[in-house]
MDAnalysis code that builds the backbone (N, CA, C; Angstrom):
import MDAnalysis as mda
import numpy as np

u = mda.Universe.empty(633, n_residues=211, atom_resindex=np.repeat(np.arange(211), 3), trajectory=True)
u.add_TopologyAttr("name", ["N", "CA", "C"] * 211)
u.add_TopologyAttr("resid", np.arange(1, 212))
u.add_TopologyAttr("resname", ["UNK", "UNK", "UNK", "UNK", "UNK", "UNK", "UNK", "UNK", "UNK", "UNK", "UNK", "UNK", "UNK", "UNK", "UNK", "UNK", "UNK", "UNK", "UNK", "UNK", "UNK", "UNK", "UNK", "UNK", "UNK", "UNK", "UNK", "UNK", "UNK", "UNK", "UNK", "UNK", "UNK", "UNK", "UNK", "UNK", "UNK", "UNK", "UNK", "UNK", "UNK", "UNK", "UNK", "UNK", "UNK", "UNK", "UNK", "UNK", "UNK", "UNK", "UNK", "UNK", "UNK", "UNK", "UNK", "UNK", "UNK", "UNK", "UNK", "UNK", "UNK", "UNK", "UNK", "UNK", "UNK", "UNK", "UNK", "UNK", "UNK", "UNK", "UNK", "UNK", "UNK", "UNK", "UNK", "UNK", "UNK", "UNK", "UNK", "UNK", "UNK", "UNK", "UNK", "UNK", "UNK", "UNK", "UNK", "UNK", "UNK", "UNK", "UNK", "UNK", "UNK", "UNK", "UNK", "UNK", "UNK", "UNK", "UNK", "UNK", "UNK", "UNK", "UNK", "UNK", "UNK", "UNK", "UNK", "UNK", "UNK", "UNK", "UNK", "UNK", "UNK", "UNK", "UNK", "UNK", "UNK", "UNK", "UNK", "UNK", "UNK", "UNK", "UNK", "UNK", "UNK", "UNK", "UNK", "UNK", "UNK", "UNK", "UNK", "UNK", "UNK", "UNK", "UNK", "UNK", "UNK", "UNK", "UNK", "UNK", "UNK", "UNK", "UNK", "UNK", "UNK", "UNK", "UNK", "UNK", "UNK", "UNK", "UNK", "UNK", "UNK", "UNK", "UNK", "UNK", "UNK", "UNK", "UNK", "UNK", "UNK", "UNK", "UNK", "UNK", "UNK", "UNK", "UNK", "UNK", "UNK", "UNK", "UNK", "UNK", "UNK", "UNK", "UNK", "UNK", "UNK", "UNK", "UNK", "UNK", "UNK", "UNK", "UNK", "UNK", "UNK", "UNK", "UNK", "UNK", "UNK", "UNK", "UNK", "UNK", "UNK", "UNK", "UNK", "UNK", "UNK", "UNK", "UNK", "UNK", "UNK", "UNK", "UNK", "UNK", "UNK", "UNK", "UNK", "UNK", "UNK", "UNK", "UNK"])
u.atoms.positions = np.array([
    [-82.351, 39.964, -56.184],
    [-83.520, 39.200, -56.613],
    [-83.243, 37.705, -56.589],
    [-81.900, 37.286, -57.456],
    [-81.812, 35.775, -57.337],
    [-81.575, 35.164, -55.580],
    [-80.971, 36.205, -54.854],
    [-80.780, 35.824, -53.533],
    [-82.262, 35.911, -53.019],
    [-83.392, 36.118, -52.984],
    [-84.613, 36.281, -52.908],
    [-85.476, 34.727, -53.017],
    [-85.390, 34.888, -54.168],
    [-85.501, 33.665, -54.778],
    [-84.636, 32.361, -54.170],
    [-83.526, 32.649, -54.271],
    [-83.124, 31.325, -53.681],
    [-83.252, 30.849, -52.209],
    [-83.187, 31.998, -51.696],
    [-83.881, 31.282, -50.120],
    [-85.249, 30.976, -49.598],
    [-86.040, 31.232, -50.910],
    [-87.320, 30.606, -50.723],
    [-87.063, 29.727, -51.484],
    [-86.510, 29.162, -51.918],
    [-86.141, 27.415, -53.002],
    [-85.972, 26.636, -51.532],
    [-84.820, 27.423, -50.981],
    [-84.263, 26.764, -49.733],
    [-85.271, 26.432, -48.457],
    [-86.173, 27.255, -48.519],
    [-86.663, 26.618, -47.745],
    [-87.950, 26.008, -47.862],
    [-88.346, 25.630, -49.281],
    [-89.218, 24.631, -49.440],
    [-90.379, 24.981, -49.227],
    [-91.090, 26.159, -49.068],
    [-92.196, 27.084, -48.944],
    [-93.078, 26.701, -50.644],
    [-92.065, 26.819, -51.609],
    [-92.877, 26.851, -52.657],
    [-92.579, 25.630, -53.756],
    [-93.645, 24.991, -54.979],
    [-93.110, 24.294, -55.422],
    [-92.713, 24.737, -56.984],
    [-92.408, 23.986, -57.972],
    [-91.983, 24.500, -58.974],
    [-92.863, 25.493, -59.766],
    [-94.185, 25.293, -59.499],
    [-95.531, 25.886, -60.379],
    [-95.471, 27.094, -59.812],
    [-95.582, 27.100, -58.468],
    [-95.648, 28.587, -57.719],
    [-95.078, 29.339, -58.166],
    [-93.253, 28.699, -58.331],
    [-92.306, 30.060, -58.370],
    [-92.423, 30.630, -59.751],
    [-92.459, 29.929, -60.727],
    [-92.750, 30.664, -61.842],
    [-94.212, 31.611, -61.493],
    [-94.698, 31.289, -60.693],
    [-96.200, 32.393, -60.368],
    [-96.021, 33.577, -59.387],
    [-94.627, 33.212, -58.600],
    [-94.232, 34.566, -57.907],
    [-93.340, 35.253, -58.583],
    [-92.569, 34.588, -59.540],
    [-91.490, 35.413, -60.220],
    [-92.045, 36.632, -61.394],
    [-93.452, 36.077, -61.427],
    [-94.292, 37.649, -61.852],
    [-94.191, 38.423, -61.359],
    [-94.280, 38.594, -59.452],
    [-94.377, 39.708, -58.775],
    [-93.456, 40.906, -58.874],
    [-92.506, 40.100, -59.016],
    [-90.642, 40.606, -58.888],
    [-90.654, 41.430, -60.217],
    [-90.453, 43.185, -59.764],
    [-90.428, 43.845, -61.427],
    [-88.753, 43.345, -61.734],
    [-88.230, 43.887, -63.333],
    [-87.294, 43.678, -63.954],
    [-85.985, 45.213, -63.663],
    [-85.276, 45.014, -63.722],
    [-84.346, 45.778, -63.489],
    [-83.863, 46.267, -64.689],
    [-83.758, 47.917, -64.818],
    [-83.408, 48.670, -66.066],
    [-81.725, 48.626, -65.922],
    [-81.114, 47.883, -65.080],
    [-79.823, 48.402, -64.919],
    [-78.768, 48.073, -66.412],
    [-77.933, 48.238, -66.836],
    [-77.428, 48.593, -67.688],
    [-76.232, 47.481, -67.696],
    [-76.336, 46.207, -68.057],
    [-75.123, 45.643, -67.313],
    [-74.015, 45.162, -68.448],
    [-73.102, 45.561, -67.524],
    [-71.694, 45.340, -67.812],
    [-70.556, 44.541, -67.368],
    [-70.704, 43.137, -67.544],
    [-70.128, 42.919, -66.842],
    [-68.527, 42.269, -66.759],
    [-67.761, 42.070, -65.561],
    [-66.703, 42.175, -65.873],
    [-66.067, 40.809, -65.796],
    [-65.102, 40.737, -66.701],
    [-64.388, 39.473, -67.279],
    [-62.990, 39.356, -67.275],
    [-62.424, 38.171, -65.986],
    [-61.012, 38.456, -65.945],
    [-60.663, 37.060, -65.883],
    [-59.136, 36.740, -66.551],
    [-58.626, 35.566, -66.568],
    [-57.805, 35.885, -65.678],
    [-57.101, 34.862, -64.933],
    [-55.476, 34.707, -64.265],
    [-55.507, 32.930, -64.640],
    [-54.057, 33.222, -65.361],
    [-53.320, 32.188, -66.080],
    [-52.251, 31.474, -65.376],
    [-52.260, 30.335, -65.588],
    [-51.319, 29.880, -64.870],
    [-50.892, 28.362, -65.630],
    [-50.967, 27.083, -65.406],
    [-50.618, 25.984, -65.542],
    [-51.276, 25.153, -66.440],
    [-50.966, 24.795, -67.797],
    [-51.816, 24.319, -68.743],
    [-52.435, 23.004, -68.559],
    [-53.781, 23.454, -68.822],
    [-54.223, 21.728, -68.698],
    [-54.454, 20.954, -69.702],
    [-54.295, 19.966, -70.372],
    [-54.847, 19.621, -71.920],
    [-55.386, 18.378, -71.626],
    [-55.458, 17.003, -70.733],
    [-56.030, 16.238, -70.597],
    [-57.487, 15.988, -70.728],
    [-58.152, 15.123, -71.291],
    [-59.161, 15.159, -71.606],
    [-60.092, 14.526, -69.682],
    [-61.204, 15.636, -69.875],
    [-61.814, 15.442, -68.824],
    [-62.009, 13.559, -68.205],
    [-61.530, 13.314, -67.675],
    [-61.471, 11.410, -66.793],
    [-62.914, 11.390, -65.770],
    [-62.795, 10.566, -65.380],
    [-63.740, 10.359, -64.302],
    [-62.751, 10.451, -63.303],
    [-61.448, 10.203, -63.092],
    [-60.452, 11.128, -61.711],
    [-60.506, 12.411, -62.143],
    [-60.601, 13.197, -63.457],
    [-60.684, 14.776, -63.366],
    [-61.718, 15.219, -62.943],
    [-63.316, 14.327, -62.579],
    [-64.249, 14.748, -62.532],
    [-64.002, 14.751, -61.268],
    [-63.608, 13.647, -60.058],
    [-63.867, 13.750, -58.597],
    [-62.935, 14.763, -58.019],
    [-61.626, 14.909, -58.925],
    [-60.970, 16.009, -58.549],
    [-61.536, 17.449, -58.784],
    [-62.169, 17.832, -59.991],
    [-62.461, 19.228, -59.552],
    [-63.826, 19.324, -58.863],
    [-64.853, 18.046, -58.356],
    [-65.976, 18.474, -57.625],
    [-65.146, 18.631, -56.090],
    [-64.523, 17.903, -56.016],
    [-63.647, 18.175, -54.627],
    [-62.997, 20.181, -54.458],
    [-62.512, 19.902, -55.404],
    [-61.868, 21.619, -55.511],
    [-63.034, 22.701, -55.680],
    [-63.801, 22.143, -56.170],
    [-65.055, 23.042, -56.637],
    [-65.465, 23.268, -55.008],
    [-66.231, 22.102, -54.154],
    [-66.846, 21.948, -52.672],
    [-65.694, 22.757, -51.766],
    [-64.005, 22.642, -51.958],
    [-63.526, 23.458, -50.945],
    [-63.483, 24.716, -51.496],
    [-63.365, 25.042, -52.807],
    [-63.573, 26.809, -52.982],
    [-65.023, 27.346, -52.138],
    [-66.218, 26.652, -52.403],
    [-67.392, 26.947, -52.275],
    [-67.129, 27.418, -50.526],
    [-66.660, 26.106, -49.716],
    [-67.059, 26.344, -48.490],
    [-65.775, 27.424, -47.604],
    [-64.932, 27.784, -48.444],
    [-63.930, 28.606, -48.236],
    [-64.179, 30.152, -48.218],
    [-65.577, 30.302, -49.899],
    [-66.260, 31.337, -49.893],
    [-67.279, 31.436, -49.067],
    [-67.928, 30.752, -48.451],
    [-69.017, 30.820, -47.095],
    [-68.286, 31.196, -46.047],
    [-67.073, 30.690, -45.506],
    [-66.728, 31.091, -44.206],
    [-66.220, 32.387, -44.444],
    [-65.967, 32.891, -45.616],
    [-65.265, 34.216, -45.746],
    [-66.177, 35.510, -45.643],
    [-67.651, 34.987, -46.017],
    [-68.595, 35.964, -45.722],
    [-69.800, 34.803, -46.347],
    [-70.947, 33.972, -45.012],
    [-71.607, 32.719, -45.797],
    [-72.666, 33.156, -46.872],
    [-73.323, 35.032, -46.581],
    [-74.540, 35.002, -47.802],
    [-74.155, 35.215, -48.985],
    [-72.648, 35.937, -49.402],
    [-72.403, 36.242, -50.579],
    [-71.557, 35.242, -51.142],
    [-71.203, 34.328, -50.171],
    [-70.551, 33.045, -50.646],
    [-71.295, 32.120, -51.477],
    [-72.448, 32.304, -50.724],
    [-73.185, 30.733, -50.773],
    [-73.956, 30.902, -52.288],
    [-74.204, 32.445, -52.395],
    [-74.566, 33.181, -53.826],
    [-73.797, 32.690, -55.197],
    [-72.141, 33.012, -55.023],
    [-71.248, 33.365, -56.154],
    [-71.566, 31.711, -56.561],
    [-71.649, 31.349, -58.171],
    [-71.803, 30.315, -58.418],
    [-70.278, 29.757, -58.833],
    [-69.049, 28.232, -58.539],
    [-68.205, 27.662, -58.471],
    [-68.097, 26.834, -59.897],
    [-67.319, 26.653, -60.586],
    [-67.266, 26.017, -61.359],
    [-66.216, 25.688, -61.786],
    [-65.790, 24.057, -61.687],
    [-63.882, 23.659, -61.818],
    [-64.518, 22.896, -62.899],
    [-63.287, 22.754, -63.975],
    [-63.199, 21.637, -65.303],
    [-61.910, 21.541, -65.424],
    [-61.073, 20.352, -65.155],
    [-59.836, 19.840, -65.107],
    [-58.789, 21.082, -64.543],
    [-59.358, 21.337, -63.338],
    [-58.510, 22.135, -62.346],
    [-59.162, 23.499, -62.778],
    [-59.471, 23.883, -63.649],
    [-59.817, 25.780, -64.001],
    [-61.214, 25.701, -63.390],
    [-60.783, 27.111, -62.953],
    [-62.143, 27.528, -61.862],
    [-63.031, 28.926, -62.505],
    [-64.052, 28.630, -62.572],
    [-64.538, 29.698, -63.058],
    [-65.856, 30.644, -61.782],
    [-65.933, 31.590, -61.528],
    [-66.385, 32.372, -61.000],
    [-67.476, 33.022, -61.500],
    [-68.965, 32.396, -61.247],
    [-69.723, 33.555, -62.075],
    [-70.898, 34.453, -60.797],
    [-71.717, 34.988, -61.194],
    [-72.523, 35.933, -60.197],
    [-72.559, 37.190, -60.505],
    [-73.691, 37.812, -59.254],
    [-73.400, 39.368, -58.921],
    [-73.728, 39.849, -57.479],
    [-72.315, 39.375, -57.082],
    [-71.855, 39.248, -55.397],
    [-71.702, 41.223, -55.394],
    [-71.399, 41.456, -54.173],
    [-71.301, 42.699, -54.024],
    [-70.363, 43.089, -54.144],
    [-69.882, 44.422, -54.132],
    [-68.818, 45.458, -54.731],
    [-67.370, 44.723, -54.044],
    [-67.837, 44.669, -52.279],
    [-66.303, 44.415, -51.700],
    [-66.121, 42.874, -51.318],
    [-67.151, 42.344, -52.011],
    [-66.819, 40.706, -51.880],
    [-66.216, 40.380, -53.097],
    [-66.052, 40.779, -54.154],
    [-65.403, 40.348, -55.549],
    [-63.923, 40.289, -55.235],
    [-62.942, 41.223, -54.831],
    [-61.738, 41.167, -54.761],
    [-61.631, 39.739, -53.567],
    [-61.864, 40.080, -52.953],
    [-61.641, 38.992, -51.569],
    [-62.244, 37.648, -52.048],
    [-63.118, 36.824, -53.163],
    [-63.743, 35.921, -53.210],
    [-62.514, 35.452, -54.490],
    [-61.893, 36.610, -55.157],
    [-60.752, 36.036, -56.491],
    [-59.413, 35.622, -55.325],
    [-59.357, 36.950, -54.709],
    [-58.119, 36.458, -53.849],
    [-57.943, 34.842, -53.226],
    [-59.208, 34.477, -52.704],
    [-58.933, 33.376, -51.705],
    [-59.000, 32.440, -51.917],
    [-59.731, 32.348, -53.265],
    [-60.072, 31.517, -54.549],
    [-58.912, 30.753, -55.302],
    [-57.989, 31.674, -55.635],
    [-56.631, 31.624, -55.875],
    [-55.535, 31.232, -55.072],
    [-55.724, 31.152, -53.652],
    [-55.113, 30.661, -52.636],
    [-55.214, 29.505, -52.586],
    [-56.543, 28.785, -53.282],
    [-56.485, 27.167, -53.081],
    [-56.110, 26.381, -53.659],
    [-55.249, 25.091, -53.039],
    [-54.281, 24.311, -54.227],
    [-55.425, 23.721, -54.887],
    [-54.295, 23.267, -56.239],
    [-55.046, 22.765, -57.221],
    [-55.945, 23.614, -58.459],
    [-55.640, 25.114, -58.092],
    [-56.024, 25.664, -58.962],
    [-55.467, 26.193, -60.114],
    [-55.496, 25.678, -61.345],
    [-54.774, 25.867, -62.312],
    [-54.895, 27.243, -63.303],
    [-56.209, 27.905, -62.871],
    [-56.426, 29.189, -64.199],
    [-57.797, 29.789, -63.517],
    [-58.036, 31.109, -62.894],
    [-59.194, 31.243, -62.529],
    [-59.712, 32.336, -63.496],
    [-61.349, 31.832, -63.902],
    [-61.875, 32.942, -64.992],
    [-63.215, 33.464, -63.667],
    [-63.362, 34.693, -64.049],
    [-64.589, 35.602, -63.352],
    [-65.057, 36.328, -64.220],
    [-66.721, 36.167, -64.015],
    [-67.515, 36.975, -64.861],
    [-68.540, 37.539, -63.541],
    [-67.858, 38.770, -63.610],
    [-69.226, 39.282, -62.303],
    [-70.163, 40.113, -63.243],
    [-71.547, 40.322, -62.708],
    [-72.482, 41.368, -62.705],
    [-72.691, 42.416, -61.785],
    [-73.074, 43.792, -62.166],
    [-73.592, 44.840, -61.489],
    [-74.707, 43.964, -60.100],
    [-74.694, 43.896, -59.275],
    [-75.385, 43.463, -57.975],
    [-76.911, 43.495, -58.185],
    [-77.561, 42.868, -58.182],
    [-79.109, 42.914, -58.507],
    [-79.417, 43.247, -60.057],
    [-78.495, 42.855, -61.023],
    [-78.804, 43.301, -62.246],
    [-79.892, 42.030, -62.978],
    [-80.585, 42.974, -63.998],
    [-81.930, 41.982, -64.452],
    [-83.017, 41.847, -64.121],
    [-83.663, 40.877, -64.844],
    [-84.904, 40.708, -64.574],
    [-84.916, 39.072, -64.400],
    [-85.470, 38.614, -63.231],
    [-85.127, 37.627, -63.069],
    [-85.823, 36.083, -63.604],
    [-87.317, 37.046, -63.941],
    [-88.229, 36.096, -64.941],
    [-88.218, 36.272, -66.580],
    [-87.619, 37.295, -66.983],
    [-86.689, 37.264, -68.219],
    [-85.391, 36.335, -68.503],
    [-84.723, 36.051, -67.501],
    [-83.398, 35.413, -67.770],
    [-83.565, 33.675, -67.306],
    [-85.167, 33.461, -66.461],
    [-84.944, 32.400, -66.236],
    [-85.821, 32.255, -67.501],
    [-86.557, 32.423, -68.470],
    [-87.060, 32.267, -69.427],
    [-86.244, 31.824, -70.896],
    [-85.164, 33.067, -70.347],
    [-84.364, 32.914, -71.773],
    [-83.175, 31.724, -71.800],
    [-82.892, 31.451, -70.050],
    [-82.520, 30.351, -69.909],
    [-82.926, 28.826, -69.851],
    [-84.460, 29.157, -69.864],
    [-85.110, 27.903, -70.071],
    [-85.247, 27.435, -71.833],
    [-85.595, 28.750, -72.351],
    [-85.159, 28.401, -74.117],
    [-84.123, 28.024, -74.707],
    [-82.728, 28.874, -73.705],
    [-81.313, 28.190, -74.348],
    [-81.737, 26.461, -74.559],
    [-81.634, 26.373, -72.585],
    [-81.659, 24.707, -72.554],
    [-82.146, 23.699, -73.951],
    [-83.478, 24.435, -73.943],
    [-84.673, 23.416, -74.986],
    [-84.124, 23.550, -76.148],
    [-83.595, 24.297, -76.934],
    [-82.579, 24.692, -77.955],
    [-81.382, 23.784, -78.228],
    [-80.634, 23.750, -76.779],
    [-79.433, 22.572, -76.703],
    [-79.892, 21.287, -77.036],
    [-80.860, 20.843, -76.562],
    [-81.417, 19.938, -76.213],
    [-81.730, 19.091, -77.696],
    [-82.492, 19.869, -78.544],
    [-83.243, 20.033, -79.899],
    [-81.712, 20.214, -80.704],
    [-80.838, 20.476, -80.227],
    [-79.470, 20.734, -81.401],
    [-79.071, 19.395, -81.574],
    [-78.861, 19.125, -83.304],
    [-78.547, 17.368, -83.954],
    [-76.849, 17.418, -83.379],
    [-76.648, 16.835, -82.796],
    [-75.015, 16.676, -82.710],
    [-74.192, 16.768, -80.877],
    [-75.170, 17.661, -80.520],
    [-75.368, 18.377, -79.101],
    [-75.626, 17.736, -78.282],
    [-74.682, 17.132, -76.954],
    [-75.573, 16.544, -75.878],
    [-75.423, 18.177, -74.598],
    [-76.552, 18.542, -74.739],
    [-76.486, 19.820, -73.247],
    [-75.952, 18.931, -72.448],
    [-75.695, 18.033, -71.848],
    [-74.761, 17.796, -70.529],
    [-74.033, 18.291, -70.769],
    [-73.255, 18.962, -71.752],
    [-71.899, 18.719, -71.864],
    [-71.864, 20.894, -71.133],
    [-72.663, 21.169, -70.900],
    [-72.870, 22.657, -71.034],
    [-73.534, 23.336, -69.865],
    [-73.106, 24.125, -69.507],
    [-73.389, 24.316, -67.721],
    [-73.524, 25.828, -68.242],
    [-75.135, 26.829, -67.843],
    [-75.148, 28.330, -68.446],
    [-75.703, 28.916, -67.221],
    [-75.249, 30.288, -66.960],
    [-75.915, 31.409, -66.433],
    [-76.466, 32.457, -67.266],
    [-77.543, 32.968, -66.644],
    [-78.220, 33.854, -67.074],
    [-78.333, 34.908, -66.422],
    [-77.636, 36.165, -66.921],
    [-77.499, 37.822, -66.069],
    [-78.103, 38.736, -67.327],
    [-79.853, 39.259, -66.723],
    [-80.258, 40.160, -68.024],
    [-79.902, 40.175, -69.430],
    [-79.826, 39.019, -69.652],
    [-80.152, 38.301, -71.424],
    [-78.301, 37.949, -71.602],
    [-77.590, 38.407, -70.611],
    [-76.243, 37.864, -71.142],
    [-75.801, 36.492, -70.283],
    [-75.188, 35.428, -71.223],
    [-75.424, 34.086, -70.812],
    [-74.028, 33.201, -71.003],
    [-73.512, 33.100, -69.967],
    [-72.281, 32.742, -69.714],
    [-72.384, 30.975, -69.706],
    [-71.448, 30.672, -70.989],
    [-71.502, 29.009, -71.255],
    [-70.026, 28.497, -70.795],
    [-70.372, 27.458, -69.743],
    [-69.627, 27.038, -69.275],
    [-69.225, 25.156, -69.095],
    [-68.611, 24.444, -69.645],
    [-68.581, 22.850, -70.154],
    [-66.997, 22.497, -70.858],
    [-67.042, 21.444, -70.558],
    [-65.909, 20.298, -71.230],
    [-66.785, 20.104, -72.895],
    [-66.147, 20.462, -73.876],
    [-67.106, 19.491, -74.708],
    [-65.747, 18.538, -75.756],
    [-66.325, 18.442, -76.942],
    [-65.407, 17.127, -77.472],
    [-64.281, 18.275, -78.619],
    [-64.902, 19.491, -79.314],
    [-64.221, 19.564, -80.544],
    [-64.803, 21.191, -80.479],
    [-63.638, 21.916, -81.140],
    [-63.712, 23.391, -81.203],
    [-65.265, 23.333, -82.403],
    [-65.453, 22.834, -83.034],
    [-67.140, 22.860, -83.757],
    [-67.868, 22.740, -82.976],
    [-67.855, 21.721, -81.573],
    [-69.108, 21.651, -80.842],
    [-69.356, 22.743, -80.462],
    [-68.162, 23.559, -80.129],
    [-67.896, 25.366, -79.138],
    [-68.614, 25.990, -80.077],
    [-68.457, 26.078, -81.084],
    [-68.680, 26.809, -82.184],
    [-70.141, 26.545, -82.360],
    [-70.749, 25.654, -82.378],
    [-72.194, 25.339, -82.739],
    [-73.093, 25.918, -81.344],
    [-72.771, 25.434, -80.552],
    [-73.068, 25.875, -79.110],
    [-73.753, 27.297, -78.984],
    [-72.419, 28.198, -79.230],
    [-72.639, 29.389, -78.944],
    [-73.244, 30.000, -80.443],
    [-73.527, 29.756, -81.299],
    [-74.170, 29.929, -82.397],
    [-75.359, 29.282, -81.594],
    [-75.693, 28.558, -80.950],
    [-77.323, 28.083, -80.771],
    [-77.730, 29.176, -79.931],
    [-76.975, 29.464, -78.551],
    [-77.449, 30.461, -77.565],
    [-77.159, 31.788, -78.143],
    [-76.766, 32.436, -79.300],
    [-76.743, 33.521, -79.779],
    [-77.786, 33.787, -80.865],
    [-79.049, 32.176, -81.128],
    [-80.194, 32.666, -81.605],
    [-81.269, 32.412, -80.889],
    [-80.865, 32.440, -79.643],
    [-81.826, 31.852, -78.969],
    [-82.617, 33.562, -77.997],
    [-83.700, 33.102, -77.809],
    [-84.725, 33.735, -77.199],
    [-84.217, 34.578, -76.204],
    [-83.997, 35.601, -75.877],
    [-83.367, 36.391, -74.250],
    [-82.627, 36.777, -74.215],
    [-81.662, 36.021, -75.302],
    [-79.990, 36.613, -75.056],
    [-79.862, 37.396, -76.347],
    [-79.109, 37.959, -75.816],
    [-78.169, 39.529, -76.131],
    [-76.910, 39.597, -76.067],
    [-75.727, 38.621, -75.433],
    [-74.546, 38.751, -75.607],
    [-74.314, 37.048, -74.784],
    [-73.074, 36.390, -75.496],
    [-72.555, 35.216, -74.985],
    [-71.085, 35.539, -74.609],
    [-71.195, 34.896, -73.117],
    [-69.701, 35.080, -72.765],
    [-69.359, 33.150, -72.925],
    [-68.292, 33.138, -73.719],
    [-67.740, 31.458, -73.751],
    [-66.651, 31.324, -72.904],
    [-67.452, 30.576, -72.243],
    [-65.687, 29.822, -71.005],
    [-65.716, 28.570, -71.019],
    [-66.305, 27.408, -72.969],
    [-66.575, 26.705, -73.065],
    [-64.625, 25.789, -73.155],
    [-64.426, 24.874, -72.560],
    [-63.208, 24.226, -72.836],
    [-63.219, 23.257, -73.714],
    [-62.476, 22.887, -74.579],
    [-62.274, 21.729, -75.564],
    [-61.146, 20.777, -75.221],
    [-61.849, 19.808, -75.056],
    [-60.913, 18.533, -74.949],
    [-59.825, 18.471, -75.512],
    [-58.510, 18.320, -74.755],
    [-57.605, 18.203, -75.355],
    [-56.446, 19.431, -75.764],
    [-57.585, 20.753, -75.815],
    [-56.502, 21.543, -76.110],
    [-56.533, 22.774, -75.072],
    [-55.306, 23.236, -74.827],
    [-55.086, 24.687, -74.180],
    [-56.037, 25.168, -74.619],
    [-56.933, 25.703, -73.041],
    [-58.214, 26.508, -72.943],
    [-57.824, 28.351, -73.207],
    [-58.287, 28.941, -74.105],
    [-58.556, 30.179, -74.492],
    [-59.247, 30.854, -73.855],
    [-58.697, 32.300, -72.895],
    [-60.109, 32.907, -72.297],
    [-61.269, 33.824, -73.487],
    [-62.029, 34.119, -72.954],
    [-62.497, 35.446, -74.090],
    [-61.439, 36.438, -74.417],
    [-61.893, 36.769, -75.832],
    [-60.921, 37.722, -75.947],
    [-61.489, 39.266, -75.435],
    [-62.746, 39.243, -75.167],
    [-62.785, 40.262, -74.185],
    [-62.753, 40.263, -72.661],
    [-61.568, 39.617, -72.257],
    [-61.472, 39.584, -70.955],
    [-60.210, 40.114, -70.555],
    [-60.262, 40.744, -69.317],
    [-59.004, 41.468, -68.887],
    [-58.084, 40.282, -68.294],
    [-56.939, 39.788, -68.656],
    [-55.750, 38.731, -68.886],
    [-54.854, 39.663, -67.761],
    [-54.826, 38.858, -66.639],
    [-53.558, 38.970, -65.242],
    [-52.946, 38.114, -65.213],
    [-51.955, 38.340, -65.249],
    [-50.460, 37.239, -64.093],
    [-50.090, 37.765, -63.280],
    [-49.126, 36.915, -62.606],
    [-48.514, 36.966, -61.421],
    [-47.716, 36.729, -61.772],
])
């Protein structure tokens, strides 16, 4: 469905009013999702995000991205990329035999210090439910006294909502995911929120690999 959707974004057929008027058409998906959560650990980062940490991980971020296109370009161009002072995070719901091969090659690229993945069941959701409940997180962040949402980058997979950001202080983390856990849609928060300054924590429900 989101691959649906996004290649009619892409090609400029519709404007913002529409798509919320076609994303009626599109029924919701009963699928049951579960999805899966893995760290691989490696090299600590504790520096507080710079404006050189920023050009460095959009750089690392653009060669993972175009590394995952040449490796297969529709399920590449899908999986969404996300670096914060070298850690890469992996979110989506790419298909069954693109997940192993998109961590593998992912991990092959220098500069990567810790890769987290949160996949979904493949077409899971409803896709005018989650852009809804993701449009309430936002307005929520937004409306929070203390909170700047820049600081907070979210996906939305059938009401579960993966928060992803640099912010200043383990309270901001803490307030954060207390906002998107009363917020409208969602049903479960996965945090892959990092705090300045200190060794990043994966979930503790995530399956933890080394090498």
């Amino acid at each position: 469905m989101r691959r649906n959707l996004a290649i009619i974004i892409l090609s400029g057929f519709l404007s913002v009013s529409e798509l919320a008027g076609c994303a009626l058409l599109i029924p919701s998906s009963a699928v049951d999702v579960v999805p899966t959560i893995a760290h691989f650990g490696y090299e600590a980062a504790v520096d507080q995000r710079t404006i050189g940490d920023m050009a460095a991980d959009t750089d690392l971020q653009l060669r993972i991205k175009q590394k995952l296109m040449q490796l297969r370009a529709k399920e590449g161009f899908f999986l969404n990329v996300y670096v914060y002072q070298g850690r890469v995070f992996l979110v989506g719901d790419p298909p069954e035999d693109f997940k192993e091969p998109a961590v593998r090659f992912t991990l092959q690229e220098e500069g990567v210090l810790s890769l987290d993945y949160c996949f979904f069941p493949l077409n899971s959701g409803s896709l005018l439910g989650d852009f809804a409940a993701a449009c309430a997180l936002r307005v929520n962040l937004i409306l929070e006294p203390g909170i700047s949402s820049s600081w907070v980058d979210t996906e939305v997979y059938s009401g579960h909502v993966v928060l992803l950001g640099v912010v200043e202080a383990e309270s901001d983390a803490k307030q954060i995911v207390e906002v998107a856990e009363n917020s409208s849609g969602i049903n479960k928060v996965i945090n892959f929120l990092l705090v300045q300054g200190k060794i990043y924590t994966p979930p503790a429900d995530s399956e933890i690999i080394t090498n």
